[in-house]
C-alpha positions as MATLAB code, in Angstrom:
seq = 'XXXXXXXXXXXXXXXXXXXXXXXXXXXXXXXXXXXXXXXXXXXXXXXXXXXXXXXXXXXXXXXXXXXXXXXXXXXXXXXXXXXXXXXXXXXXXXXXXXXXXXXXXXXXXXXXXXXXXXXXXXXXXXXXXXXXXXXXXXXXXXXXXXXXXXXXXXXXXXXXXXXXXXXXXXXXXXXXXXXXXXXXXXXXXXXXXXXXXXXXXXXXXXXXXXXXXXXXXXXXXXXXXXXXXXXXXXXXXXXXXXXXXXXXXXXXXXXXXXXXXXXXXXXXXXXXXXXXXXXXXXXXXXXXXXXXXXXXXXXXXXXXXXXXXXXXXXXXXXXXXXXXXXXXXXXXXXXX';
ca = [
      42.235   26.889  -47.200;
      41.886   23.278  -46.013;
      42.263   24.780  -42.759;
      38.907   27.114  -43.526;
      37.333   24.208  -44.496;
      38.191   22.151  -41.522;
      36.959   24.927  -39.252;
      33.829   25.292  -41.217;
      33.055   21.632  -41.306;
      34.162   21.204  -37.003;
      31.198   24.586  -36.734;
      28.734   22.644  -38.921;
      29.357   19.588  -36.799;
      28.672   21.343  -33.855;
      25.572   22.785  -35.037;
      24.425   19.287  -36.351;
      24.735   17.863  -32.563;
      23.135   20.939  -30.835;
      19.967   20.542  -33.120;
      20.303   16.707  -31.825;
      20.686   17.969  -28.597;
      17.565   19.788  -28.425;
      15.579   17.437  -30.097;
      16.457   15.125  -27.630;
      15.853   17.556  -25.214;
      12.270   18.222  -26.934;
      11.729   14.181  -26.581;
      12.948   14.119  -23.071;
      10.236   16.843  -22.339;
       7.257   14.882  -23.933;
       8.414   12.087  -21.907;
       8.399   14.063  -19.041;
       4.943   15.398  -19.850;
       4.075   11.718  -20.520;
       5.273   10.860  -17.456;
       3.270   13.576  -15.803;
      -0.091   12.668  -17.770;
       0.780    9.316  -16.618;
       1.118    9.903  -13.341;
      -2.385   12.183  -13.224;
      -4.227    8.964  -14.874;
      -2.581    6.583  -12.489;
      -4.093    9.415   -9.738;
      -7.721    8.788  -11.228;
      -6.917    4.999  -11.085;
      -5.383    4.418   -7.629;
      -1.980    5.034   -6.808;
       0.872    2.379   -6.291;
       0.848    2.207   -2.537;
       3.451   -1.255   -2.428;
       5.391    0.370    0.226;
       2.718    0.572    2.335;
       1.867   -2.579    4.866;
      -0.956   -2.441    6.618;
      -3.541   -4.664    9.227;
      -7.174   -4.597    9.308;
      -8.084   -5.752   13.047;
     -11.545   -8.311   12.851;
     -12.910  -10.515   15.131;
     -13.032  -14.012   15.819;
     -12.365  -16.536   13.139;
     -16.080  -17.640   13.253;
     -17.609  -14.142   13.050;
     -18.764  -12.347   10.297;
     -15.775   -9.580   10.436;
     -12.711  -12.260    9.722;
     -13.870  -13.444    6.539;
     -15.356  -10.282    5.376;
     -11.470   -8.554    6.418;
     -10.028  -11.222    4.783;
     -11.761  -10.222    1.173;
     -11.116   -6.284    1.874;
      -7.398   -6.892    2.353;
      -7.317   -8.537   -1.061;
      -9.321   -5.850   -2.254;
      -7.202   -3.074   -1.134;
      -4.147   -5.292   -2.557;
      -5.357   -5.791   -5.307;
      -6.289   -2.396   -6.004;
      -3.395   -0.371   -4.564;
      -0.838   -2.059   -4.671;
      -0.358   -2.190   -0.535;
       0.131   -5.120    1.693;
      -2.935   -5.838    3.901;
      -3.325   -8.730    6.346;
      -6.758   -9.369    8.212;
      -5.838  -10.100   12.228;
      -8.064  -12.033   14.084;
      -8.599   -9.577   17.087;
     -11.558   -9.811   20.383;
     -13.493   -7.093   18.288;
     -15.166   -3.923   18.477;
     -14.110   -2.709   21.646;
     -10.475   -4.284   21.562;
     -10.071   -2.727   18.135;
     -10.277    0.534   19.620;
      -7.892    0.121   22.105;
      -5.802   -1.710   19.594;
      -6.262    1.458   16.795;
      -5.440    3.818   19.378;
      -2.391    2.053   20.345;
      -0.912    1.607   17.094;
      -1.467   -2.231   16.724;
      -3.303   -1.923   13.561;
      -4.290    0.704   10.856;
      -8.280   -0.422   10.203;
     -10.602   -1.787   12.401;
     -14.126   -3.611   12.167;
     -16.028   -2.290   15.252;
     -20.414   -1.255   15.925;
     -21.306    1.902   16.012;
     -22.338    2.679   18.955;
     -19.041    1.175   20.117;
     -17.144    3.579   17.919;
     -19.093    6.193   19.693;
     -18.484    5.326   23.190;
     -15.011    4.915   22.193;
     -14.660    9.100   20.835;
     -17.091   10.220   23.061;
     -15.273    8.164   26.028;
     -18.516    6.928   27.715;
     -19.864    3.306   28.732;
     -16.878    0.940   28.947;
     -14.072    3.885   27.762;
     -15.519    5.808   30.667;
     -12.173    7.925   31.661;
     -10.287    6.419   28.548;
     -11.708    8.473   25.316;
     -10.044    7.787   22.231;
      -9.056   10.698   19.735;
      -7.207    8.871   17.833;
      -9.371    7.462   15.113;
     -11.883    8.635   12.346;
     -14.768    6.619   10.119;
     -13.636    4.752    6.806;
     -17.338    3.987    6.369;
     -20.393    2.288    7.145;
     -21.078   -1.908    6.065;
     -24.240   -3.556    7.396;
     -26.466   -4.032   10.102;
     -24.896   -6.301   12.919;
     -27.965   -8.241   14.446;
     -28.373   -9.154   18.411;
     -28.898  -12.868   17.944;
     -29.887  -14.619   21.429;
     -29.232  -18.024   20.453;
     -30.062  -21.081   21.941;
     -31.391  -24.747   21.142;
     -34.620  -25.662   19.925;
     -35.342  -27.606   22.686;
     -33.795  -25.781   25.348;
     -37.113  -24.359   26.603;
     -36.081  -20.730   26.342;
     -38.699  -18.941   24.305;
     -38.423  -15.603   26.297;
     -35.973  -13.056   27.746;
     -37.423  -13.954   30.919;
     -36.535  -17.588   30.349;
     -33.063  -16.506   30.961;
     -33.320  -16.673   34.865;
     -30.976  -18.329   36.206;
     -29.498  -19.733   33.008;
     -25.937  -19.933   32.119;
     -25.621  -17.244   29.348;
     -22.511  -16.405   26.791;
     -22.396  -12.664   27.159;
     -19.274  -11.855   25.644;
     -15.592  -10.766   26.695;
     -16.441   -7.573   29.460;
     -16.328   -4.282   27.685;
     -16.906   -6.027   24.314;
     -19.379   -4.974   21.920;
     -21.188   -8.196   22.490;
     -21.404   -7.552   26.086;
     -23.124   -4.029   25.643;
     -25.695   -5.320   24.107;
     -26.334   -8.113   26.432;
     -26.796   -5.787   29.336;
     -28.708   -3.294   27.395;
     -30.854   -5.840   26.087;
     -31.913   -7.566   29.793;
     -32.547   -4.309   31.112;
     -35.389   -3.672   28.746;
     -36.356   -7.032   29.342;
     -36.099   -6.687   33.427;
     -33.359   -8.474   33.647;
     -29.307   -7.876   34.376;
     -26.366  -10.084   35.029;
     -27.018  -10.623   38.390;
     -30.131  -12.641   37.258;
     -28.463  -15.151   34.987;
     -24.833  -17.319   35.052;
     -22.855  -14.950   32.610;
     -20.400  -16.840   31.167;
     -17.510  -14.543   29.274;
     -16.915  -16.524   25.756;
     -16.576  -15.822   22.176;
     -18.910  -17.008   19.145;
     -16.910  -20.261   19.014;
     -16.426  -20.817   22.477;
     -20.207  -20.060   22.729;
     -21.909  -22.016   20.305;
     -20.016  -25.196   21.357;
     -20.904  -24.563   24.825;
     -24.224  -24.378   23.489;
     -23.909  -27.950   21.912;
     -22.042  -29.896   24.598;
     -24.737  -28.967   27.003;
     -22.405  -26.596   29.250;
     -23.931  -22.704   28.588;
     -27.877  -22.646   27.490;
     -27.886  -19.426   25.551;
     -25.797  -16.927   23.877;
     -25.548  -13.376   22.514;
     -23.926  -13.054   19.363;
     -23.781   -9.679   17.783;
     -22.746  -10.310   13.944;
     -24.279   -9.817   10.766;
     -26.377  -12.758    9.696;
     -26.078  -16.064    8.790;
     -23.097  -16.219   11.393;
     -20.601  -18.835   10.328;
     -20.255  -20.581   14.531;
     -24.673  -20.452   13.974;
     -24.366  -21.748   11.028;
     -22.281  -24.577   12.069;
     -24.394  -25.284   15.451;
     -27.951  -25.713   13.198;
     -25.559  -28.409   10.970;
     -25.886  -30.575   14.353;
     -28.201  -29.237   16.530;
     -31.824  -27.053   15.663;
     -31.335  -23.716   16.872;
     -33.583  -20.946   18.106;
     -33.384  -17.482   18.352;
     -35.150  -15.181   21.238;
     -37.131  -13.160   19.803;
     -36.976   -9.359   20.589;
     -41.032   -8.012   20.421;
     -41.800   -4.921   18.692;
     -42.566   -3.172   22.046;
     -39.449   -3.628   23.583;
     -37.504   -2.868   20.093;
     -39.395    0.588   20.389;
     -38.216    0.888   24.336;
     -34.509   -0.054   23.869;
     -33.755    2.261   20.813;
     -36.120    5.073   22.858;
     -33.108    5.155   25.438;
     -30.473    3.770   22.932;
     -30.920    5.263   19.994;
     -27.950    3.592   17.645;
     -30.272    0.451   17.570;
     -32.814   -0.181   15.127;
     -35.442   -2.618   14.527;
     -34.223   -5.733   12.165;
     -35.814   -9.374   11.423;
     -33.757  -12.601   10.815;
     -35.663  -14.258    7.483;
     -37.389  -17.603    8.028;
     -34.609  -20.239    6.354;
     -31.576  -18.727    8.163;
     -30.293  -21.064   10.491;
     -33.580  -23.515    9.244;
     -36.290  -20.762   11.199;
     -39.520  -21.915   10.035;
     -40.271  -17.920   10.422;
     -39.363  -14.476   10.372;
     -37.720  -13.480   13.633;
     -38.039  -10.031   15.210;
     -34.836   -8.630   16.406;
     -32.580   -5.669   16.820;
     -29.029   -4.367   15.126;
     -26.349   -1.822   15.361;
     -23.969   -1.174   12.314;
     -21.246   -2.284   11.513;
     -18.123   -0.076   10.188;
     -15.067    0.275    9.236;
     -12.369    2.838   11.661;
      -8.644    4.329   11.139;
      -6.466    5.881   12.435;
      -6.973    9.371   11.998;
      -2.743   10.232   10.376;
      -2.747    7.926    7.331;
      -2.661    9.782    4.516;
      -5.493   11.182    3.002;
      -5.027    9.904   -0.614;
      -4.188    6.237    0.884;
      -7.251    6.106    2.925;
      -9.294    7.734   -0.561;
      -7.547    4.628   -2.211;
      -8.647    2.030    0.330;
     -12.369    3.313    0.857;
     -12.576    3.185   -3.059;
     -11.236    0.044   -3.427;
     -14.053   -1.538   -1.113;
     -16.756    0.582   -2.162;
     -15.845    0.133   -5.925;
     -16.133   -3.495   -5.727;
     -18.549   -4.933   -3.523;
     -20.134   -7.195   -6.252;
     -16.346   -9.379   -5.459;
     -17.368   -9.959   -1.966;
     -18.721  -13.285   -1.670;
     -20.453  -13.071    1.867;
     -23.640  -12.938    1.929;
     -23.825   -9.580    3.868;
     -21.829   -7.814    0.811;
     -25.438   -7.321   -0.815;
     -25.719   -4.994    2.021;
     -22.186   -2.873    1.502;
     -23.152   -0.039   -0.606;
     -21.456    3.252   -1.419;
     -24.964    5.116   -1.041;
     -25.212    4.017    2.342;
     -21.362    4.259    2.852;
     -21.978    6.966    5.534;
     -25.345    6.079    7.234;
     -25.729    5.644   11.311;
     -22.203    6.664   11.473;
     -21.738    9.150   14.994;
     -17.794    9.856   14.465;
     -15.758   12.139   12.338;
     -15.180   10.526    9.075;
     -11.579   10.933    7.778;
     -11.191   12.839    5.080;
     -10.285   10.618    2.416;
     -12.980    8.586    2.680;
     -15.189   11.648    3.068;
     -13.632   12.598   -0.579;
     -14.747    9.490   -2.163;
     -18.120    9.178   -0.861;
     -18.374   13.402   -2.049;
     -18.177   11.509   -5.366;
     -20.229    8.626   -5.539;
     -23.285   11.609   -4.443;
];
């Protein structure tokens, strides 16, 4: 009889921990289910991307690009969870041949320079790159020809014979310059080209050694900035005629004006501007590069520069002549 009992107590028992069992089982499901739900919200919020390290290529340290790569990597981190660094890089046209060759991930670079560079025209003539696809488009990237208030140059044609910063050869910078003087009449062969950066330029500017310079950057440029601290500067104006002529045979250009009070201009200045944007490389992911382009886009009211006015999700695809990758294409379905 005990025996019975014992058996019948050892079968109740085991009953008694099955039920447990499945309970547990039931909570291990709704944590799984949480787990799921969880993982759809963190979806909607940005994924956890710390595994991830990645480089945005810029430009020189006294461009517009550097700082402005500088807040978008601590945007990205911020927001994704990825580790971004901001390289200081020789620009648009470097950055493609740097993208291309696996030396970074995103890359600052002009339009029409991202153009050439898929298209494999102008100064990647023979070298076209298929390698890389559109993040998105950032702000208009004026042709500044600067020189000193009393240097005497008022005009393009002023530049004969003149020792003139034209930028690295094949950079972005350098494109313009030549564009630019042909409208005007002019080419290198009629002025002292001298091959430096922003920095390099506007001290040569100051110490009396170059008399002008191109600088292709959004405005106020930082090395500008720093030149009016010491010396008044002047930009060349570009007249509305000639605007009309260059963007009639180069049609990535548009007309822009530098406001009277940047750099201390006691007027409005007539120029002209390409875009600036953002590239990648066309294999990251999808969802990372989704997670990046919302991460900018979704908080350009952090970015202190004065050209993050300008960054806008609206206009996140304007003037833009390559493929855009398809995660960024995703966001900017949304924001519609």
């Amino acid at each position: 009889m005990f025996k019975s009992k014992n058996i019948l107590f050892m079968f109740i028992l085991s009953a008694f921990i099955l039920v447990l069992a499945a309970c547990g089982g039931d909570d291990k499901s709704s944590t799984d289910s949480g787990t799921s739900d969880s993982g759809t919200d963190k979806e909607t919020a940005g994924t956890d991307y710390s595994g991830e390290f990645l480089s945005i290529l810029t430009g020189g340290t006294q461009g517009t690009y550097y700082p402005l790569g500088g807040t978008f990597a601590d945007l990205i981190t911020s927001e994704t969870g990825a580790k971004v660094t901001a390289e200081v890089s020789q620009a648009s046209a470097a950055n493609m041949t740097a993208l291309d060759a696996g030396e970074g991930d995103v890359a600052f670079v002009q339009t029409d320079i991202a153009y050439y560079a898929t298209n494999g025209t102008m100064m990647f003539d023979g070298k076209k790159i298929d390698s890389i696809s559109a993040l998105g488009a950032l702000y208009p990237e004026t042709i500044q020809l600067v020189t000193l208030a009393d240097s005497g140059i008022k005009t393009y044609a002023d530049l004969k014979g003149k020792k003139v910063s034209v930028g690295a050869p094949g950079s972005g910078t350098f494109a313009n310059a030549e564009q630019l003087l042909e409208i005007h009449g002019l080419s290198m062969d009629d002025i002292k080209a001298q091959n430096l950066d922003f920095g390099e330029s506007t001290d040569g500017i100051q110490s009396g050694q170059i008399d002008a310079a191109f600088i292709t950057a959004g405005y106020p440029t930082s090395a500008v900035e720093a030149l009016n601290a010491t010396n008044g500067v002047y930009i060349v104006p570009v007249e509305a005629d000639k605007a009309e002529e260059l963007i009639a045979k180069y049609p990535y250009y548009a007309v822009d004006n530098i406001p009277a009070g940047t750099y201390g201009l006691e007027a409005d200045t007539p120029a002209v501007s390409v875009g600036a944007m953002l590239a990648v490389k066309k294999d990251l992911p999808e969802d990372l590069v989704y997670a990046m382009t919302k991460a900018i886009y979704d908080n350009t009211d952090k970015i202190s520069h004065a050209k993050g006015a300008l960054i806008k999700a609206e206009t996140g695809l304007d003037g833009i002549g390559i493929d855009v990758h398809p995660g960024a294409q995703k966001y900017f379905d949304e924001v519609k």
